[in-house]
C-alpha positions in Angstrom: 0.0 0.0 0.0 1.6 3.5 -1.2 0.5 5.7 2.3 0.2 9.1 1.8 0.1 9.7 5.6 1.4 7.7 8.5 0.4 8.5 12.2 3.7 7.2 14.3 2.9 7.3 18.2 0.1 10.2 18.5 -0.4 10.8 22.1 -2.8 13.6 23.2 -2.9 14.7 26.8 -5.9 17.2 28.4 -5.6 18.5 31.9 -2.9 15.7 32.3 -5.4 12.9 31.0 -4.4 10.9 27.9 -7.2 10.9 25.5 -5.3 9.6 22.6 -2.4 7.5 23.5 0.6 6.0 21.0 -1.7 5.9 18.3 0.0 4.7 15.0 -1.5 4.0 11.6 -1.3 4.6 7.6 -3.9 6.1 5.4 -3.6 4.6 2.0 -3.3 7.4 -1.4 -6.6 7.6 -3.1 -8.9 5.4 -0.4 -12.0 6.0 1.6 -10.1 5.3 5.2 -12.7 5.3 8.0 -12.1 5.9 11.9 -14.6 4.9 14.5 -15.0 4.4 17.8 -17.5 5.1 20.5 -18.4 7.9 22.0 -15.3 9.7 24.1 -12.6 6.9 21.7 -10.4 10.0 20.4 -11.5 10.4 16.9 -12.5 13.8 16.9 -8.9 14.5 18.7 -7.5 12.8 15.9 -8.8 14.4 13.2 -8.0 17.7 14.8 -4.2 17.0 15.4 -3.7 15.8 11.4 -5.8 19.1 10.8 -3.4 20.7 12.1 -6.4 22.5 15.2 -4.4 20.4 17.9 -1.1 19.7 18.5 0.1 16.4 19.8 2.1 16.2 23.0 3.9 12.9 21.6 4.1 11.2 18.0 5.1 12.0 14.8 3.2 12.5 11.5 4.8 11.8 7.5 3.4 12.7 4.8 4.4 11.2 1.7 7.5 10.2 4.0 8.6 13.5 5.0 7.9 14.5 8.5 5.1 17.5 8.6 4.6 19.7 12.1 0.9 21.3 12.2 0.8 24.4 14.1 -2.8 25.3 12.7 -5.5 24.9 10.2 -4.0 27.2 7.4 -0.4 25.0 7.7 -2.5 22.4 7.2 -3.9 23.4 4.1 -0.5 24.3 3.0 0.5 20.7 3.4 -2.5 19.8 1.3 -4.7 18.3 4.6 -8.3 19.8 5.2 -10.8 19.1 7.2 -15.0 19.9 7.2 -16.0 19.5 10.8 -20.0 18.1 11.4 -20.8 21.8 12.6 -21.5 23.8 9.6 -19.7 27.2 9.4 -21.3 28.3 6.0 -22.8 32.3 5.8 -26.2 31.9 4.9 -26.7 35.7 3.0 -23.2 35.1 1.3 -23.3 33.4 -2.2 -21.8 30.3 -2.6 -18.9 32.2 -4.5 -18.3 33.8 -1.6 -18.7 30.9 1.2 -16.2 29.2 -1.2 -13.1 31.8 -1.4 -14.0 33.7 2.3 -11.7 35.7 3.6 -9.4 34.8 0.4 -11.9 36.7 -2.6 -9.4 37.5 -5.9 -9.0 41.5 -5.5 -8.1 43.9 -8.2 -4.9 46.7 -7.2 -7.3 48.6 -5.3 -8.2 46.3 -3.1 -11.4 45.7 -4.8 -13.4 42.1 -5.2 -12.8 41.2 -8.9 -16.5 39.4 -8.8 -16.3 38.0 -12.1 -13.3 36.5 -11.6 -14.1 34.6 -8.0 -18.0 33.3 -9.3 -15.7 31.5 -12.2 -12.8 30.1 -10.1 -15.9 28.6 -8.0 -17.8 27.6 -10.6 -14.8 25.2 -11.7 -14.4 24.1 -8.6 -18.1 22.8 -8.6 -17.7 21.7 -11.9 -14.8 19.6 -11.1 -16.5 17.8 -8.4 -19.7 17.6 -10.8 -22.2 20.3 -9.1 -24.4 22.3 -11.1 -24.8 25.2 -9.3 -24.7 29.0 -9.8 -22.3 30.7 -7.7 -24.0 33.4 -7.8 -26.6 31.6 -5.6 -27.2 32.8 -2.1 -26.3 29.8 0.3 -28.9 30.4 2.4 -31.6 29.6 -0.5 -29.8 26.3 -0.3 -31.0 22.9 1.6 -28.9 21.3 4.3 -26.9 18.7 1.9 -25.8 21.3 -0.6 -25.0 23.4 2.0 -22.2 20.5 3.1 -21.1 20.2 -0.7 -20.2 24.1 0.1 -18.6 23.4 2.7 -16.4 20.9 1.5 -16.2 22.6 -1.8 -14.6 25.4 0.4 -11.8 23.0 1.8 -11.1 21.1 -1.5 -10.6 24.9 -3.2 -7.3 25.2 -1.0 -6.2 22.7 -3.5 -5.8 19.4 -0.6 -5.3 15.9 -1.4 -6.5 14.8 2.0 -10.3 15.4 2.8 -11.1 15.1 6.6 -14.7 14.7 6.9 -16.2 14.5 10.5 -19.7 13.2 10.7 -20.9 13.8 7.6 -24.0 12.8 7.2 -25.5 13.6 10.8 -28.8 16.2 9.0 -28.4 14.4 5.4 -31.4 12.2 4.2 -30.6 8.5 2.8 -31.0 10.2 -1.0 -28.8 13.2 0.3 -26.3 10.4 1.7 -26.0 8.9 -1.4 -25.4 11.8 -3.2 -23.0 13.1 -1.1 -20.8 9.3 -1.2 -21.2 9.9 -5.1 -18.8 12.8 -4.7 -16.5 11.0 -2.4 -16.0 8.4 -5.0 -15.3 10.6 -7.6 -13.3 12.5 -5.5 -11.2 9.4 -5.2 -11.7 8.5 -8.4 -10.8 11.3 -10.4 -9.0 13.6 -8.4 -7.1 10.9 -6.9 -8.2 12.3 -3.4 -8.1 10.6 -0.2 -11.1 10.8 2.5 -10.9 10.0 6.3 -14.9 9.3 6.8 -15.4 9.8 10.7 -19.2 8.3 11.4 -21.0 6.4 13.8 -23.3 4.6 11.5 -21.8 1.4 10.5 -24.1 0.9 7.9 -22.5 3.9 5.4 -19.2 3.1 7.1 -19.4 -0.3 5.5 -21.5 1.1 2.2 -18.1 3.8 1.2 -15.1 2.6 3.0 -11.9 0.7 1.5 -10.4 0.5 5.0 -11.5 1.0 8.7 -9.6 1.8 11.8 -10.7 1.4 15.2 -10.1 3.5 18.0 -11.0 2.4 21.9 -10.6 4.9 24.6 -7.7 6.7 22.7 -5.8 3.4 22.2 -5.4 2.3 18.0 -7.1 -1.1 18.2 -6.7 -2.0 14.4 -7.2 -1.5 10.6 -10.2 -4.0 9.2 -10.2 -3.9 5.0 -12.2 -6.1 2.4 -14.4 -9.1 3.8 -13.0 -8.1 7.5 -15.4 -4.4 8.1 -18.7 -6.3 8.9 -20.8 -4.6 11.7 -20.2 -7.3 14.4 -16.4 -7.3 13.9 -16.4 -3.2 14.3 -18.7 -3.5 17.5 -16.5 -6.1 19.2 -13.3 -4.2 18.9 -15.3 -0.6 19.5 -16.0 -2.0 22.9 -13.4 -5.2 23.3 -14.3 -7.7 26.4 -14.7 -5.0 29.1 -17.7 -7.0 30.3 -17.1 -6.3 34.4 -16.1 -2.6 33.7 -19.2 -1.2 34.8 -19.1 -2.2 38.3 -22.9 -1.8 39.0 -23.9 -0.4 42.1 -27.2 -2.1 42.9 -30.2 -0.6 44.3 -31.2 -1.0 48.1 -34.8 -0.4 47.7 -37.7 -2.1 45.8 -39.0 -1.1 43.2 -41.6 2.1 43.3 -44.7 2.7 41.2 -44.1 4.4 37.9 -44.5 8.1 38.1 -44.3 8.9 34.4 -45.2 7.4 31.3 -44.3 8.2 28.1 -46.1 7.1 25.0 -45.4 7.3 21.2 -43.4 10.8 21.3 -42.8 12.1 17.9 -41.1 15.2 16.4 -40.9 15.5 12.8 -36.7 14.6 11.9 -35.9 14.3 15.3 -37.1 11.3 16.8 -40.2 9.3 16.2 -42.7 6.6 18.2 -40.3 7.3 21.4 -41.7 5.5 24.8 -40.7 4.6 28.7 -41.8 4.2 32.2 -40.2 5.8 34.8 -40.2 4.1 38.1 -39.8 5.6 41.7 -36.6 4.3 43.0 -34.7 3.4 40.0 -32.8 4.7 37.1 -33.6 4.5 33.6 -31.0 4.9 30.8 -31.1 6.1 27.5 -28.3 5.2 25.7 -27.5 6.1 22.0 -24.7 7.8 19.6 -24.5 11.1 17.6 -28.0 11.7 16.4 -29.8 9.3 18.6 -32.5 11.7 19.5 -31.9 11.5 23.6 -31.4 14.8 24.6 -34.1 16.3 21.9 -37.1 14.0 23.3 -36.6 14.7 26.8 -36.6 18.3 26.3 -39.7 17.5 24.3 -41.0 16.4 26.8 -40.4 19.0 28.9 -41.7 21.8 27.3 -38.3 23.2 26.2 -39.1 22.1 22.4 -42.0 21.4 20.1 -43.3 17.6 20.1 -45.4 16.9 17.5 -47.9 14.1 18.9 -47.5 11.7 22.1 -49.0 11.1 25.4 -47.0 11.7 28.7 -48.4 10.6 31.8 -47.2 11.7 35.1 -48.6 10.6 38.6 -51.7 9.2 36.8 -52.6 12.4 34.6 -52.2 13.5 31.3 -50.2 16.4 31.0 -48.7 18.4 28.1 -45.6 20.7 29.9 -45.4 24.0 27.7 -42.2 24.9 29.4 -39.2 23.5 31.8 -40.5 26.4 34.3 -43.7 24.4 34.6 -41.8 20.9 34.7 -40.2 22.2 37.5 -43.2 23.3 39.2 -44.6 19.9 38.9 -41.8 17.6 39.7 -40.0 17.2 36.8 -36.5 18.8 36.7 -33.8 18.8 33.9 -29.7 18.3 34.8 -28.5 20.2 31.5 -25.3 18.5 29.5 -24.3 21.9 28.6 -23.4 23.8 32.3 -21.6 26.6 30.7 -24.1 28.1 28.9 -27.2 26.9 29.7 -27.0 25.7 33.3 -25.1 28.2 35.0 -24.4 32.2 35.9 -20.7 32.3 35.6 -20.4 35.4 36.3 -23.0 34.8 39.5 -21.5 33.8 42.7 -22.6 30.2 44.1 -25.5 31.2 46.2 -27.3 32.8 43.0 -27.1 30.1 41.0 -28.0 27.2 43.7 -31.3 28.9 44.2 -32.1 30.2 40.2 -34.7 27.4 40.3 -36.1 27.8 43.2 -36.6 31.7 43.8 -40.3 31.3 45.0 -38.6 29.5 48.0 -36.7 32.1 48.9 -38.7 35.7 48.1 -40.4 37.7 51.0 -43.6 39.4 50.5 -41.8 42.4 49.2 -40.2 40.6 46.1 -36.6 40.5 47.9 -34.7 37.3 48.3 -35.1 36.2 52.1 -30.5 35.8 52.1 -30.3 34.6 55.4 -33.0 31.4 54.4 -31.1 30.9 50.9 -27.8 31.2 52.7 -28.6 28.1 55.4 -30.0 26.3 51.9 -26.8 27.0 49.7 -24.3 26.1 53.2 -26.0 22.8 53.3 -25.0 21.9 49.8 -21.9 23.3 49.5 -20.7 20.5 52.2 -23.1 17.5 51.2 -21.6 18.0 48.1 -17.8 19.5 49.2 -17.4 22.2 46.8 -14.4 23.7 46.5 -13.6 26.1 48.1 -16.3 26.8 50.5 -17.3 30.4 50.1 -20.5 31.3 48.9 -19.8 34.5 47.0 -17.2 33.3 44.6 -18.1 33.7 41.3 -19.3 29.9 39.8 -16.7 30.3 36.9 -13.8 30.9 38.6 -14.3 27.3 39.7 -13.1 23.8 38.2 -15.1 21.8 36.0 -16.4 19.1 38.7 -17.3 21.9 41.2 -19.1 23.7 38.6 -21.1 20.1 37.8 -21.5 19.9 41.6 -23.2 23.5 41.9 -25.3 22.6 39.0 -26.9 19.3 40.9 -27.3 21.8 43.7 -29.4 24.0 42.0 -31.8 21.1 40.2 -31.6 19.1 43.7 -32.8 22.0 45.6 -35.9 22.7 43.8 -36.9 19.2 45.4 -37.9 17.2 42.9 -39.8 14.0 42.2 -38.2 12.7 38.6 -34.4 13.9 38.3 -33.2 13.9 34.3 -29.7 14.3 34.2 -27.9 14.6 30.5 -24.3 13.9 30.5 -24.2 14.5 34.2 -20.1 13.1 34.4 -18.8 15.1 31.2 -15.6 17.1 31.9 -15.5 16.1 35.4 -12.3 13.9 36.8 -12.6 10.1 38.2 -13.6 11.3 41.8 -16.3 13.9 41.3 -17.3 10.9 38.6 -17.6 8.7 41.0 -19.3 11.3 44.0 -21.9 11.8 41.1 -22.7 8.1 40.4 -23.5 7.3 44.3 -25.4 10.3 44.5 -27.5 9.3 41.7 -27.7 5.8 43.0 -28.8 7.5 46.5 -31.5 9.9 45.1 -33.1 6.7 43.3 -33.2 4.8 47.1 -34.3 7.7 48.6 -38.0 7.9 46.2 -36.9 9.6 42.9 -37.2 8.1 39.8 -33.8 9.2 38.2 -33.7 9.1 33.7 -29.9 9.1 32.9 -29.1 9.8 29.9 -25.5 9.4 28.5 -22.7 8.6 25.8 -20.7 6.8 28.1 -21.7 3.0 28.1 -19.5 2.1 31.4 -21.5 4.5 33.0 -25.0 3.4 32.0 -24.1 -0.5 32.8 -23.0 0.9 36.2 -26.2 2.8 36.9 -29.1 2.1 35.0 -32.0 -0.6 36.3 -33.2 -0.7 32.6 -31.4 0.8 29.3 -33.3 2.2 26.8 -31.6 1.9 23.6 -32.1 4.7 20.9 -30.5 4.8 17.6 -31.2 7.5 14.9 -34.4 8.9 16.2 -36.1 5.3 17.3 -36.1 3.3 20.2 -34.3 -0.1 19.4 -35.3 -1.9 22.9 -35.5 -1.8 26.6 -32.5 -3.9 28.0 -32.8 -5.5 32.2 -29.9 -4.6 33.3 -28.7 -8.5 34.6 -25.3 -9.0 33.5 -25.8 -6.6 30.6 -22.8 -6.1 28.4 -21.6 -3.5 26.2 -21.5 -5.8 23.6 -24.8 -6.5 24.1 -26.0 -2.8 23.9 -24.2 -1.9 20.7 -25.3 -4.9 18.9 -29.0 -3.5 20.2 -27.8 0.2 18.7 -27.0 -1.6 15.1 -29.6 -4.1 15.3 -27.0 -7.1 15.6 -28.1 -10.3 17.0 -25.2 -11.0 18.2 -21.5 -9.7 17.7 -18.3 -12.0 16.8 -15.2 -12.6 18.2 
């Protein structure tokens, strides 16, 4: 095989963690090479180092045998690497002219756009990769799909011979899919290009690549080509034979009634015919990958976003919740993924944004917050949950990540509630506020709540959930006991394997 980039000992470190570590591999001239992995693997990391966005802390990468350094995107281009990220970064009232040559339009000698000059460079550059469109054309007129031919249009005008694409397909329909591996193969095939595909969806992963590489929690597990990529090899060395990994901490109490009940929730290209129970004194999980529909049917069902049709039942009533403020009201609170900009007040100091929920506790009949009430509250949870430091004035962004993730629980656990959703409740947090969090969940669930946990991390569902809802590009693919389940066993549920080889 003729490699037109090799990968020799990539490690990556964060905050002292390792999230790629000696990774070594070759990407072939002129092949579809595909990297997966689960969730948290490193492949996103990956892609950024030979992007030249990160730089490695250890390793070495050749291309065409001679050793390259990446100190950023634009050296990256100069060594003929780009890279179109699943984010689109396309300006809708620009025309696809300019959305092609930003920030690098031909210009006359005074400094003027020569517009005639930059619609025909981009209409070659369409033409070459067989798109008939006018450049002329404002991008925002455009659908979704040929807004991603833009964008990678964009990245294959710097002239590359290495395309990078990172989830590709996440908004595309399966006609918009095909079309868009159409122009990876001809890409390949004419232009003698070569694609690193980066997707969770085994199904196109098999369908366009020549070779596959697996990552495993930043480790290189192996390269699979020809008859070897079938969808039950990939799943058994995505998640290996860690079958004792999740250490499941086992509930103390029986089981409760079910306090809410949700029936065939739909919302049109999102998720569809969604359904669970959720019982007092046990935790649910809802497990899935990128564009599994998790996060966007709970806040369905919360009144954060639209949902289309579907019945939720809560204590024994029909309800339809128009907003999280009247979730919260009832019962029903929501742990947000994203702390930094939805969850908390950085600027705030602790004490405001433990009681930001739960105001109407704490306001006197003149509208003023009673301090010295929300002060005993706040005390209480800053040493149940031993933030640090102690003090409630600080300001909640000049603290770490996991204390930041520990005010957050003590704003949604003060407003008392009766079912607990908490999304991503361990991301960015280190091994010991991980591990505060799981027992806390585990200990809200004994004491009455009925916790719904939903996560990327499969360890950490097998170690907490009762019951593991499986969800998988918008659908519900089964309700898993959690008796000796396995992460094999989930991810063959996610792809709709029976059973995955050795």
């Amino acid at each position: 095989m003729d490699a037109i980039l090799k990968l020799e000992g990539i490690g990556k470190m964060f905050g002292g963690n390792y999230v790629l570590k000696d990774v070594s591999l070759e990407i072939g001239r002129g092949e579809v090479h595909a990297v997966i992995g689960e969730n948290g693997a490193g492949k996103s990391t990956l892609m950024k180092i030979i992007g030249g966005i990160y730089e490695p802390n250890e390793g070495v990468i050749r291309k065409n045998g001679e050793k390259i350094l990446l100190h950023n995107a634009i050296e990256a281009y100069k060594q003929g690497i780009g890279i179109v990220h699943q984010e689109l970064s396309v300006a809708d009232n620009l025309t696809i002219a300019e959305n092609i040559f930003a920030g690098r339009q031909p210009v006359n000698r005074f400094g003027f756009v020569r517009e005639k000059q930059m619609c025909e460079d981009a209409g070659k550059i369409l033409g070459e990769m067989g798109i008939r469109l006018d450049p002329r054309e404002k991008v925002g007129n455009l659908s979704v799909a040929m807004q991603q031919i833009i964008e990678i249009a964009k990245v294959v005008s710097h002239r590359i011979d290495v395309l990078i694409l990172d989830e590709p397909t996440s908004s595309l329909s399966n006609k918009e899919i095909a079309h868009l591996f159409e122009l990876v193969r001809r890409l390949c095939r004419e232009q003698g290009m070569t694609v690193i595909f980066i997707s969770h969806k085994l199904d196109e992963v098999m369908a366009i690549s020549d070779r596959v590489s697996v990552l495993r929690n930043g480790n290189f597990i192996g390269t699979l080509s020809g008859e070897e990529i079938t969808a039950s090899r990939m799943i058994h060395m995505m998640v290996g034979d860690q079958l004792d990994s999740r250490s499941f901490l086992a509930p103390k109490t029986p089981e409760g009634e079910v306090i809410l009940r949700a029936e065939g929730l739909c919302r049109e290209g999102k998720f569809r015919d969604v359904s669970f129970a959720l019982q007092k004194n046990r935790i649910l999980g809802i497990f899935g990958l990128i564009g599994a529909g998790r996060t966007e049917s709970i806040l369905s069902l919360i009144g954060a976003d639209r949902l289309d049709s579907g019945r939720v039942t809560y204590e024994g009533r029909e309800i339809r919740l128009s907003s999280p403020k009247e979730a919260i009201a009832k019962g029903i609170v929501y742990l947000t993924e994203n702390r930094r900009d939805l969850g908390l007040f950085l600027p705030k100091e602790i004490s405001d944004n433990v009681i930001a929920a739960s105001l109407g506790a704490f306001t006197t009949k003149r509208h003023t917050v009673d301090r010295k009430k929300a002060g005993e509250a706040v005390e209480g949870y800053i040493q149940k949950l031993k933030i640090q430091p102690p003090v409630m004035d600080k300001p909640a962004g000049t603290y770490s990540g996991g204390n930041q993730q520990k005010i957050l629980f003590s704003k949604v656990l003060l407003t008392d509630p009766k079912v607990l959703i908490v999304d991503e409740p361990t991301k960015g947090v280190d091994i010991g506020v991980k591990m505060t969090i799981h027992h806390m969940l585990r200990d809200l669930a004994d004491s009455g709540i009925a916790v719904l946990l939903i996560s990327s991390e499969l360890p950490e569902i097998l170690k907490l959930s009762d019951r593991v809802l499986v969800m998988h590009e918008g659908e519900c693919r089964g309700l898993l006991e959690n008796r000796d389940l396995t992460e094999r066993e989930v991810m063959a549920a996610v792809y709709g394997e029976k059973e995955v080889q050795q």
